[in-house]
N, C-alpha and C positions, 0 to 999 in steps of 0.2 A: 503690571508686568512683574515675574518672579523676579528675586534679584538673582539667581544663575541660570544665564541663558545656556544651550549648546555650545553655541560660538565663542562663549567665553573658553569655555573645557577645549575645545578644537585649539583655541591660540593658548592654552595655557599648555598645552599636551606637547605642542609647536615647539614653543620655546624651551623645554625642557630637552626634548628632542635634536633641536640643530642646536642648542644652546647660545645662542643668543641673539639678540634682538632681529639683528638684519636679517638673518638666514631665515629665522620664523616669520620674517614679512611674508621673506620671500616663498616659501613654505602654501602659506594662507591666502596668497595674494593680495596682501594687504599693505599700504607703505609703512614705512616706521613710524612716520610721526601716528597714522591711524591706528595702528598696534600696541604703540604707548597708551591712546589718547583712553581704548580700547579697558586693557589694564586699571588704568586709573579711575577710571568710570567703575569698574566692579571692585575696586578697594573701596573707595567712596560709598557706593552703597551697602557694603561687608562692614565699611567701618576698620579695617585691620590693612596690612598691607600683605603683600603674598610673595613677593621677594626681594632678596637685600641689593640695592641698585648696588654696580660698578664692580661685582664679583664674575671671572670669567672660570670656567663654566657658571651660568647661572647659578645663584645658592639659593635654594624656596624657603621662606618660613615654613611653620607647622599649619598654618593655613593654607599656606599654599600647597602642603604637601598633599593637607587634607584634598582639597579640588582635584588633585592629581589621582588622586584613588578614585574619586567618584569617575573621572575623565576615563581612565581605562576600564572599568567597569562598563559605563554608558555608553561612552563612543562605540565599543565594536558590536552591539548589540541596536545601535543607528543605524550603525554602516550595513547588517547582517538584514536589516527591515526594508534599509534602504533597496539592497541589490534583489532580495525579493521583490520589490515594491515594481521594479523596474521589469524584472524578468516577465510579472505576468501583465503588467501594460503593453509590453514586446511581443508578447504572444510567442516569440521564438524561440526562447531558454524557458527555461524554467523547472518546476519541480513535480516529479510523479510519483507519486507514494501511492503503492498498489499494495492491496490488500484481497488476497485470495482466498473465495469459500470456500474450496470445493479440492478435500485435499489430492485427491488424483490428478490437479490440475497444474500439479508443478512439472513433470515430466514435457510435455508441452510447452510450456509458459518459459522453463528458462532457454529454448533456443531463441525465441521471439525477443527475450529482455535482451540474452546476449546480441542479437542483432541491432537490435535498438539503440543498445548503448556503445553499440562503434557507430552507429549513424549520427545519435546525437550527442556527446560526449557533454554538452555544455550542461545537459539537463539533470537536476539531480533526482535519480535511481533509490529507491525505499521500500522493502518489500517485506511484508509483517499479514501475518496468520488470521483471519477471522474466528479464529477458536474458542476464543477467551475475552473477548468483546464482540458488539454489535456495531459492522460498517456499515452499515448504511446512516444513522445516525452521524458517526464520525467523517461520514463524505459529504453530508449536509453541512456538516461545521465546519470544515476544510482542514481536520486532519488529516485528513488521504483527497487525495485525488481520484483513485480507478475502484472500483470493486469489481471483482470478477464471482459471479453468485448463479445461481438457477433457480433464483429462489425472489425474484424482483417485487418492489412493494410500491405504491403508488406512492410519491412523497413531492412536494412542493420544488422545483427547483434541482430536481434530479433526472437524468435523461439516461435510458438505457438503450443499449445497442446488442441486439442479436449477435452471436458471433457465430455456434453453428447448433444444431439439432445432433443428440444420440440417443440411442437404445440403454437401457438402462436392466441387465440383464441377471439374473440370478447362476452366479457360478455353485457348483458343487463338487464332491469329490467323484470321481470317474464309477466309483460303486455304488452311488449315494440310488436310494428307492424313487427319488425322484427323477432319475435318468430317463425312464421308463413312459414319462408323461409328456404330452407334448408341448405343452404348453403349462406354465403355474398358476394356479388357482389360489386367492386371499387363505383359504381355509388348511391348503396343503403346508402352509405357514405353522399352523397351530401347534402342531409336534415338535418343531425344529429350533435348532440354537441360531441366530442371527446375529447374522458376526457384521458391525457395524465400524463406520471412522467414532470418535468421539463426540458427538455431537448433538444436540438437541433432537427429538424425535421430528418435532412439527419444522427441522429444517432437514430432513432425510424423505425423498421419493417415495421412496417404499413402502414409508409411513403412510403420509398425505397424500400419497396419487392410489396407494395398491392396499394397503392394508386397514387404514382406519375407516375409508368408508363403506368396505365389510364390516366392520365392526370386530377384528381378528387381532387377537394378540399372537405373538409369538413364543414359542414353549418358553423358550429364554432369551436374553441378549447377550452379548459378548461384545467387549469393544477393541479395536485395534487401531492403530496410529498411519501404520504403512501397508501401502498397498501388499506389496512385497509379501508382509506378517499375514494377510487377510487369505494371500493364495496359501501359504505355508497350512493354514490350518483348517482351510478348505480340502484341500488338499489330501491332508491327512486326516480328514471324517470329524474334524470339530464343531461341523457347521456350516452354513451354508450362508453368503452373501451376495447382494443386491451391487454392483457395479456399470459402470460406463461402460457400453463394450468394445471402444476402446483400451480399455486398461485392462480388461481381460485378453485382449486379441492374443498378445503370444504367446501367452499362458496357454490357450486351448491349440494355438497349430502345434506347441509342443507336445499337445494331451497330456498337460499336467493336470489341467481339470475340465468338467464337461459344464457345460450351460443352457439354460434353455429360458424364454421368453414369458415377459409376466402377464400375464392374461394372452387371450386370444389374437387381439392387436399391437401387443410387445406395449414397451410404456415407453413415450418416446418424452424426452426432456429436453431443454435447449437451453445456452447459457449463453448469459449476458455480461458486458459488462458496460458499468454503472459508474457517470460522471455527473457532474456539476453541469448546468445547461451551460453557464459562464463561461466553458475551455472545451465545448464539443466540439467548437472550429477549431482549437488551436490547434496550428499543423503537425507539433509534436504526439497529441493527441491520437489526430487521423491517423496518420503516418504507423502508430504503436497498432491503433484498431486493424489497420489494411495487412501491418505485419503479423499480427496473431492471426487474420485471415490463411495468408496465404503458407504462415507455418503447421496451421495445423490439418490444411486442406492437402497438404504434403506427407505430415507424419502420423495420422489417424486413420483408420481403418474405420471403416463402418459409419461414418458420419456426414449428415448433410447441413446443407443450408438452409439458414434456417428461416 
């Protein structure tokens, strides 16, 4: 057995706290005499003693002060394991750390979180970029919880869930030579600037479904951050970009820009999101899945199920 148990730091953190003895029984639920007995046992095996008897408020040695540092240190860092420990045996609270691919998909995603989180308040809410790391690894490890991707991998231990199917459509500017076709073709690519999010090629559509197995590069890339920036310069003949057409919809009922479909069968994509098999029942879980259903089968144009 170590010689400092938890229990001892819990009654020693006690005593310092209510200061003195009776109160910290009462505190521990422990009696006096076992509180004492308690103490005395961890000076014995310390070998020193930890505070000066018959001083009211308690006075600690430097030993005892020592344990008292380790005590706030360790204890909330128990307690912080404990109350997770507990949340996911509960299956009812607990914690969701989503991590989204797919950057158009915040427009969407935050009426769903804001609903979520007046339904579930108890749960804690965490929401970070797959930009700059690889989630699906981190949701195998139980960094995150959710991935929301279009881009799903076979992995040991990991469950994904359809959420819906879109069209994945090439916007341009309203003058652009490509207006003219009726459809886009891997090679009509070759000449043009491709105005992309920031992202790895082999994790972009347009790449892997349309263009690499032509064999077609694009005259150039360009990369942009927001949606928002990607119409601005479409827009204004800098290029031309692959999007959800969704996220194009009111771009083109305004006629800021025109669009037309990748190949002869459009490219159609669908997005998942991606959990641990361990919490695909949990109800907070369902409940976020059925909500992102039914938000975005509300606030998107163009999309099915998928």
């Amino acid at each position: 057995m170590g010689m400092i148990e938890i229990r001892h730091l819990k009654t020693l953190a006690a005593l310092r706290d209510a200061g003195s003895l009776v109160e910290a029984a009462e505190r521990i639920h422990l009696t006096q005499s076992a509180l004492s007995h308690q103490i005395k046992d961890l000076e014995e095996r310390l070998n020193c003693s930890l505070f000066i008897r018959k001083t009211r408020p308690i006075c600690f040695t430097s030993a005892g002060q020592r344990l008292l540092n380790l005590a706030d240190e360790l204890l909330p860092m128990v307690r912080s394991a404990e109350r997770d420990i507990m949340r996911l045996a509960g299956g009812e609270t607990g914690r969701l750390n989503i991590c989204i691919e797919c950057h158009s998909c915040f427009d969407w995603l935050m009426p769903t979180i804001d609903h979520f989180r007046q339904h579930w308040p108890e749960v804690e809410l965490d929401l970070s970029t797959g930009f700059s790391f690889l989630p699906l690894p981190a949701l195998a490890r139980g960094d995150l919880d959710l991935v929301i991707t279009s881009d799903p991998e076979e992995r040991t231990g990991i469950h994904y869930v359809p959420l819906f199917s879109y069209e994945s459509i090439l916007v341009m500017g309203r003058q652009h030579r490509l207006v003219a076709k009726r459809h886009i073709q891997p090679q009509d690519l070759a000449q043009e600037t491709l105005i992309t999010y920031p992202v790895e090629q082999d994790r972009l559509d347009v790449f892997t479904r349309f263009l690499d197995p032509a064999g077609v590069e694009p005259g150039e890339i360009r990369t942009s951050e927001l949606t928002v920036m990607v119409m601005q310069l479409v827009a204004s003949g800098r290029g031309v970009s692959a999007l959800p057409n969704w996220a194009a919809h009111e771009y083109l009922q305004r006629e800021y820009i025109a669009a037309r479909p990748l190949g002869e069968k459009g490219l159609w994509c669908t997005l998942y999101a991606a959990m641990r098999e361990d919490q695909k029942d949990a109800d907070f879980m369902v409940d976020f899945l059925n909500t992102a259903r039914e938000v975005t089968f509300q606030n998107l144009n163009g999309i099915r199920s998928a």
